[in-house]
MMTF fields as JSON, N, C-alpha, C and O atoms, coordinates in Angstrom:
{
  "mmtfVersion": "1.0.0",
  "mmtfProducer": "UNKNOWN",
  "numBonds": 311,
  "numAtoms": 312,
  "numGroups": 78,
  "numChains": 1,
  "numModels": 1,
  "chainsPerModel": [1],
  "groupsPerChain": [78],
  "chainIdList": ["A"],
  "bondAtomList": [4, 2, 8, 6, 12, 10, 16, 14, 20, 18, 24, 22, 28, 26, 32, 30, 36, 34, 40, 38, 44, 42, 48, 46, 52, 50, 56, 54, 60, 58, 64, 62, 68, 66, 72, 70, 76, 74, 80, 78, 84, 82, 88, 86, 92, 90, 96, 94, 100, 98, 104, 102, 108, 106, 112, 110, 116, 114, 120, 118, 124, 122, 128, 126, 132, 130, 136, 134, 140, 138, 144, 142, 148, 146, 152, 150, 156, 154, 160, 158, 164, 162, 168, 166, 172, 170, 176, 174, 180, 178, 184, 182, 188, 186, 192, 190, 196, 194, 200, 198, 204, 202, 208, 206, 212, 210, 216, 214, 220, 218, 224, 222, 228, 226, 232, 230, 236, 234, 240, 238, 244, 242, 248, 246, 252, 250, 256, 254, 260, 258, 264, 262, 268, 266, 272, 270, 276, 274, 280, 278, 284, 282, 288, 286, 292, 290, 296, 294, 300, 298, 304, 302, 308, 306],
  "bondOrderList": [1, 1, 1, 1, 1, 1, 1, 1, 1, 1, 1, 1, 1, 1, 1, 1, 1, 1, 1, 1, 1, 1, 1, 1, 1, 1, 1, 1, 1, 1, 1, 1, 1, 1, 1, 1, 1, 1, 1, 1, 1, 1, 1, 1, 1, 1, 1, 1, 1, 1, 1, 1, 1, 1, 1, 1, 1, 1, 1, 1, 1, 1, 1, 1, 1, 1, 1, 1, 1, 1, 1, 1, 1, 1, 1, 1, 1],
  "groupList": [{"groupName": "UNK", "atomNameList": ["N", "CA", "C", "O"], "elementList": ["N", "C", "C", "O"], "formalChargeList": [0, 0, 0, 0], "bondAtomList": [1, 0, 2, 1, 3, 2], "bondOrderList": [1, 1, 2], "singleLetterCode": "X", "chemCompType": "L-PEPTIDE LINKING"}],
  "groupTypeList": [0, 0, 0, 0, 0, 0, 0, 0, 0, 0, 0, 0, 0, 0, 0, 0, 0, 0, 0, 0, 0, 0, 0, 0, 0, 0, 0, 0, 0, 0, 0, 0, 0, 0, 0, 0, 0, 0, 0, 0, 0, 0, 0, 0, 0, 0, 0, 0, 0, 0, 0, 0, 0, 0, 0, 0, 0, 0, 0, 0, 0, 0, 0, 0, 0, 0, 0, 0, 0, 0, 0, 0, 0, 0, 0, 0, 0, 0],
  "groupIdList": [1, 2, 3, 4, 5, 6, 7, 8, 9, 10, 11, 12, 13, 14, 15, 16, 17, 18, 19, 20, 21, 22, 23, 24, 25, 26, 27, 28, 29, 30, 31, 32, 33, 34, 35, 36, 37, 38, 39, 40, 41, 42, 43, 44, 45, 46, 47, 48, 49, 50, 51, 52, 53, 54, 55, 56, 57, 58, 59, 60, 61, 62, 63, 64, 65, 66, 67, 68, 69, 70, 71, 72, 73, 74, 75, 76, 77, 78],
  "secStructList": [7, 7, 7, 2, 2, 2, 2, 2, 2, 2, 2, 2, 2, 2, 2, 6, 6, 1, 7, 1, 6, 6, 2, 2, 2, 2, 2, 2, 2, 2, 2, 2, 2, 2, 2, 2, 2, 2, 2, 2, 2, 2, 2, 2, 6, 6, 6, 6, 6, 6, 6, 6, 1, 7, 2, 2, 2, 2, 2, 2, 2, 2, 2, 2, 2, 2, 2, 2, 2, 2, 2, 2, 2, 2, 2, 2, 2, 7],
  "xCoordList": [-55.472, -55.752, -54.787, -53.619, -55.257, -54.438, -53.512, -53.778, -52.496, -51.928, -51.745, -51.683, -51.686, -52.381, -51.395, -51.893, -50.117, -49.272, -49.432, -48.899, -50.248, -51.109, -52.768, -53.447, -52.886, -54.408, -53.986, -54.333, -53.08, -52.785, -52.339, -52.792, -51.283, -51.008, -52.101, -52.455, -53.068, -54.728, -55.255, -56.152, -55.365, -56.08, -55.772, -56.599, -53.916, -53.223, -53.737, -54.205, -53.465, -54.007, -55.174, -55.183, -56.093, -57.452, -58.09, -59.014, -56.936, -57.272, -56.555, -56.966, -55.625, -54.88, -55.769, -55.44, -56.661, -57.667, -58.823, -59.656, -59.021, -60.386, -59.981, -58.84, -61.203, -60.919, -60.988, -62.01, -59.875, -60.124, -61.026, -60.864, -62.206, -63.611, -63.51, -62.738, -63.523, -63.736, -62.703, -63.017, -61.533, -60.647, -60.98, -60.578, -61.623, -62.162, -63.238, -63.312, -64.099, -64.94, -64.101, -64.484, -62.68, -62.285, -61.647, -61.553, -61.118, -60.301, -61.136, -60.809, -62.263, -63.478, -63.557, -63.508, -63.707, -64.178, -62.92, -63.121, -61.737, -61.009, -60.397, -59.952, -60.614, -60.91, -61.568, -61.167, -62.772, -63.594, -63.346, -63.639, -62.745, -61.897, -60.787, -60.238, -60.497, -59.053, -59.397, -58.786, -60.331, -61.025, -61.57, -61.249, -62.25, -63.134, -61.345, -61.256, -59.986, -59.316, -58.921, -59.084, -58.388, -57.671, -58.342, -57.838, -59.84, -60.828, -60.618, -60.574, -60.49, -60.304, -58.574, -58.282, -57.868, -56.167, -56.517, -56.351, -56.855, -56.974, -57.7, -57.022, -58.734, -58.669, -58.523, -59.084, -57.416, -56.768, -55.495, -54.871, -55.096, -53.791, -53.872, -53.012, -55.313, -55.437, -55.176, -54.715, -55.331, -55.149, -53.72, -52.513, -54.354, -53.371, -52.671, -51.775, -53.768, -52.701, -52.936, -52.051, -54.095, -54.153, -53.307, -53.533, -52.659, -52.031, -51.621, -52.273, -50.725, -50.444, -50.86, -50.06, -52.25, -52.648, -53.421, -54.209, -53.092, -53.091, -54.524, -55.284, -54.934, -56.308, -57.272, -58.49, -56.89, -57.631, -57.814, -58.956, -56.711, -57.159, -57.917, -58.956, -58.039, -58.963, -60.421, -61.403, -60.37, -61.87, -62.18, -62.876, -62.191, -62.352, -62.675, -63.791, -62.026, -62.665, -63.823, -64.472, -64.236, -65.15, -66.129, -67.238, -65.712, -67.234, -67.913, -69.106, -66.848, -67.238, -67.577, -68.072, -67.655, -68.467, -69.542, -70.517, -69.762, -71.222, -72.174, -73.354, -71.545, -72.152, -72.707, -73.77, -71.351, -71.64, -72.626, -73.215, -72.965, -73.874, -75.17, -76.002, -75.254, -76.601, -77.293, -78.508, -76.31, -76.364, -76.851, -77.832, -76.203, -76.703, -77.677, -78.399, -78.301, -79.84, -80.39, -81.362, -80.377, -81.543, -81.612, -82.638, -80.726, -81.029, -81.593, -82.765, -80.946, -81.831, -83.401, -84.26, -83.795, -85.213, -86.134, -87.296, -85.357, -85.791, -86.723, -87.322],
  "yCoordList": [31.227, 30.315, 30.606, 30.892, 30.543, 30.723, 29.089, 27.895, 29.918, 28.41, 28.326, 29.215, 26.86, 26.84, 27.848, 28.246, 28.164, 29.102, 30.477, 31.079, 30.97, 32.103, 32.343, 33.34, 31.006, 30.815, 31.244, 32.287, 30.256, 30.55, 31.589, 31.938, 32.448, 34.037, 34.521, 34.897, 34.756, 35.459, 34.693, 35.459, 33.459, 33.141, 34.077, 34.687, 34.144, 34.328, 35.959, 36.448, 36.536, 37.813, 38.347, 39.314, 37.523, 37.695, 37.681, 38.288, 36.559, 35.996, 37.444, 38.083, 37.679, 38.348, 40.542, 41.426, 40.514, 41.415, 40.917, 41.776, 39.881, 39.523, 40.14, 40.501, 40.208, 41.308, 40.357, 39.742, 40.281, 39.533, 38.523, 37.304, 39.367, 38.868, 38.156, 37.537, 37.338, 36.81, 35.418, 34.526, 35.551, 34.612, 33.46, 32.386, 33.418, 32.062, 30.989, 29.76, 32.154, 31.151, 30.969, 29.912, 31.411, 31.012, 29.733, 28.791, 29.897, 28.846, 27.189, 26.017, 27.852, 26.397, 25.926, 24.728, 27.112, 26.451, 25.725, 24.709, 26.453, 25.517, 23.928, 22.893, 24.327, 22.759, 21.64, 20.476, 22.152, 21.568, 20.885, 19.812, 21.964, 21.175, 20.529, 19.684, 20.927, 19.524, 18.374, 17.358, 18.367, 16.839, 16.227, 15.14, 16.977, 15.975, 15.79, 14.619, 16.487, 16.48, 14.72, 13.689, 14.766, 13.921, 12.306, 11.392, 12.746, 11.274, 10.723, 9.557, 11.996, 11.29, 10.863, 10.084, 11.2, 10.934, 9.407, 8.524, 9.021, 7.817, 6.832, 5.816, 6.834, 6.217, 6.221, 5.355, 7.443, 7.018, 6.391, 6.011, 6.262, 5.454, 3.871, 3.09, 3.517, 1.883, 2.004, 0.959, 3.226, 3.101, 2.189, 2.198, 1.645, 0.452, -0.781, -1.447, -0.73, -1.802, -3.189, -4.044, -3.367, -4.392, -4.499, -5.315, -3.752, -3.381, -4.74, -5.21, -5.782, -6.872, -7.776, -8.711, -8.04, -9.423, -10.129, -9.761, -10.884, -12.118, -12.331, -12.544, -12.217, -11.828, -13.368, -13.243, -14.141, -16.183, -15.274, -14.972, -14.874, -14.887, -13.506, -13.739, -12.384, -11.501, -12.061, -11.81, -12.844, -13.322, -14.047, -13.135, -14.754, -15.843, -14.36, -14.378, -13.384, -12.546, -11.791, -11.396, -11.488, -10.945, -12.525, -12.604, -13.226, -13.976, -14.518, -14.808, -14.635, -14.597, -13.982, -14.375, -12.693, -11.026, -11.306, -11.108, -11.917, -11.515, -12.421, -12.157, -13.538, -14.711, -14.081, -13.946, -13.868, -13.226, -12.665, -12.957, -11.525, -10.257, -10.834, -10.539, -11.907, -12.676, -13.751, -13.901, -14.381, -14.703, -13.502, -13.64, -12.428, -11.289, -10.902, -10.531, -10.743, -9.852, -11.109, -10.712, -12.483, -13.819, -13.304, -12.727, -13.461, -12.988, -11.768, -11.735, -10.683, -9.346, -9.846, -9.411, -10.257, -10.702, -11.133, -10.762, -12.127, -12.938, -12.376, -13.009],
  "zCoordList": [-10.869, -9.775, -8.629, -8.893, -7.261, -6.308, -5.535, -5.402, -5.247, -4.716, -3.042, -2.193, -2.951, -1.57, -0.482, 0.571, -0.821, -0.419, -0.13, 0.802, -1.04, -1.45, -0.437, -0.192, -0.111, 0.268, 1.49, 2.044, 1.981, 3.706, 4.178, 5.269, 3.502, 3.752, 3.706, 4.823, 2.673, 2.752, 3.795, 4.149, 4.749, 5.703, 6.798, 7.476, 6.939, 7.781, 8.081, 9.109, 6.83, 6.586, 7.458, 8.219, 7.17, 7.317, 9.192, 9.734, 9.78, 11.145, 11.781, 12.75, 11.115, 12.191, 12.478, 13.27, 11.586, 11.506, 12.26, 12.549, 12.588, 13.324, 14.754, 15.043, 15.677, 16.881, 18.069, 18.372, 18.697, 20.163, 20.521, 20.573, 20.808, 21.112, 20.226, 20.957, 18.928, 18.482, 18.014, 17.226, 18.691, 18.465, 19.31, 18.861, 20.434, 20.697, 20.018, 20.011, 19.403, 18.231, 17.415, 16.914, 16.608, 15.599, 15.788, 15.001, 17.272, 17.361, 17.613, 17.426, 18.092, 18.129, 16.675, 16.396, 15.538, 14.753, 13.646, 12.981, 13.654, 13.356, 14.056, 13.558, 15.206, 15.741, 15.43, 15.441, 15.107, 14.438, 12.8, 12.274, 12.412, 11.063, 11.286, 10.578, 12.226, 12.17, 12.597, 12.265, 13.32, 13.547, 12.057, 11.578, 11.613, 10.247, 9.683, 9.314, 9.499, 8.853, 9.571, 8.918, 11.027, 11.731, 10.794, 10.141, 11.281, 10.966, 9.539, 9.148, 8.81, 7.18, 7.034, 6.127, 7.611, 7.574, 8.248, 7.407, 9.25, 9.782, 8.745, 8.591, 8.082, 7.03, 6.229, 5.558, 5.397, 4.53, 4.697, 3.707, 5.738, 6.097, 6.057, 6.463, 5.375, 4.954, 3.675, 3.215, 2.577, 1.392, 0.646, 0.889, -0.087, -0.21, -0.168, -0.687, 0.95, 2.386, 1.397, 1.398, 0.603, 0.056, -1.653, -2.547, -1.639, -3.423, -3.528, -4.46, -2.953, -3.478, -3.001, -2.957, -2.397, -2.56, -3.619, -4.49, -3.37, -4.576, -4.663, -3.718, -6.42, -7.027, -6.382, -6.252, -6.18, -5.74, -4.317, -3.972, -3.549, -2.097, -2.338, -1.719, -2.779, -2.825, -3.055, -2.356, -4.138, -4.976, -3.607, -3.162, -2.853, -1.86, -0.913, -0.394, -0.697, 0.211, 0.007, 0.976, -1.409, -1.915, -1.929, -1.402, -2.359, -2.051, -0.941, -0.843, 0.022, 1.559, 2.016, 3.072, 1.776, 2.546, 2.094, 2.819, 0.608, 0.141, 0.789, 1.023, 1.065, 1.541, 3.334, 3.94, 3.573, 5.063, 5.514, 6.555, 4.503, 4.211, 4.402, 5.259, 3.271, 3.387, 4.773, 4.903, 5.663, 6.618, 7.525, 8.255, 7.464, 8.577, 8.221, 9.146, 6.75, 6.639, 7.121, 7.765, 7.22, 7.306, 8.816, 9.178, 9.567, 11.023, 11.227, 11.603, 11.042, 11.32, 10.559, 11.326, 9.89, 9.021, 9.923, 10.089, 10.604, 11.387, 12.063, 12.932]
}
């Protein structure tokens, strides 16, 4: 198995053989991955946030969404 240390020298490897002409699409398209990267870092930076609240005030939030939920499909129905 390769390690991710290993991966990036073979990326590194690999970019630095691509020809001119072609380093502006590379650089679009890794752009492009650092965005889907940016978007998923932004929500994983909620992970957690709830680790210690208290199981009564959780349950009270879970049954109020569901309730909620059902108020919003009666209108959209409507």
């Amino acid at each position: 198995m390769i390690t991710e240390k290993q991966r990036r020298n073979q990326i590194l490897r690999r970019v630095n053989l691509i020809p001119k002409e072609k380093l502006k699409e590379l650089d679009e398209y890794v752009s492009k991955l650092e965005i889907g990267v940016r978007k998923n870092s932004n929500a994983l930076s909620f992970a957690g946030a709830w680790h210690d609240i208290d199981d009564t005030i959780f349950d009270g939030f879970t049954k109020d969404l569901i309730n909620n939920r059902k108020k919003n499909r009666i209108r959209i129905d409507e």
